[in-house]
C-alpha positions, 0 to 999 in steps of 0.5 A: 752820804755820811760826813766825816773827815780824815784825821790829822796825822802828825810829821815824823819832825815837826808840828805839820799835819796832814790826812793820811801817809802813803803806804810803802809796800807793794799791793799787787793785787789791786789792778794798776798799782804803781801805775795808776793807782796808789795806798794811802793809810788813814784815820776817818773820824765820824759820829757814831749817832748819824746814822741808824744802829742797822747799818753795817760797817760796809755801808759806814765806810762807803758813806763816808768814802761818797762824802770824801770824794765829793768835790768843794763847791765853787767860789763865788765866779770861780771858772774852773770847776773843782776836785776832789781834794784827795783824789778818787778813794776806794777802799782796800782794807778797814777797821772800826776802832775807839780812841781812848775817849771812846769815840769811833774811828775807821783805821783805812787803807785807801786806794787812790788815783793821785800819785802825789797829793799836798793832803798825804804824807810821802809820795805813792811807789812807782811800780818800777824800782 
């Protein structure tokens, strides 16, 4: 498990932020797409020191996707057992990149299991048109 976090993306107007914006177009090579799962496009922001230099991308991004998709822990006498505030994410396609302060990013596209979630921008495209 490695800790990180999805990035702030701005609104198209206006000063809200949220983690990441459904994706538009149509992915028919992920199975049950449309229907029962959905892209989402973010950022994951992470410290490039948290983890030894021989890991590889592949084991960065499933670290931090096992982080991600770890639920809240509960409150304090809270019955109702918690979620995972994105949904469950998988990966569909990454890239590692630098901002212009030099600090490492994954540029991602997820593969979740919510069709609308407050956390995402848009809402993911039904499988009918």
């Amino acid at each position: 498990m490695i800790k990180c976090e999805l990035r702030d993306i701005p609104a198209v107007k206006g000063p809200e932020m949220r983690k990441g914006r459904y994706h538009r177009s149509n992915f028919w090579d992920v199975k049950g797409f449309g229907k029962e799962r959905w892209i989402v496009g973010a950022y994951i922001d992470f410290n490039g020191d948290d983890f030894p230099p021989w890991f590889t991308e592949t084991e960065i991004v499933e670290g931090c996707l096992v982080y991600l998709n770890t639920p809240p822990p509960r409150k304090k006498y809270e019955k109702a057992l918690t979620h995972s505030l994105y949904g469950k994410l998988s990966t569909y396609q990454y890239t590692f990149k630098r901002d212009n302060a030099g600090s490492p990013y994954i540029e991602v596209m997820l593969i979740t299991d919510e069709r609308t979630n407050n956390n995402f921008w848009g809402k993911g495209k039904s499988d009918k048109f």
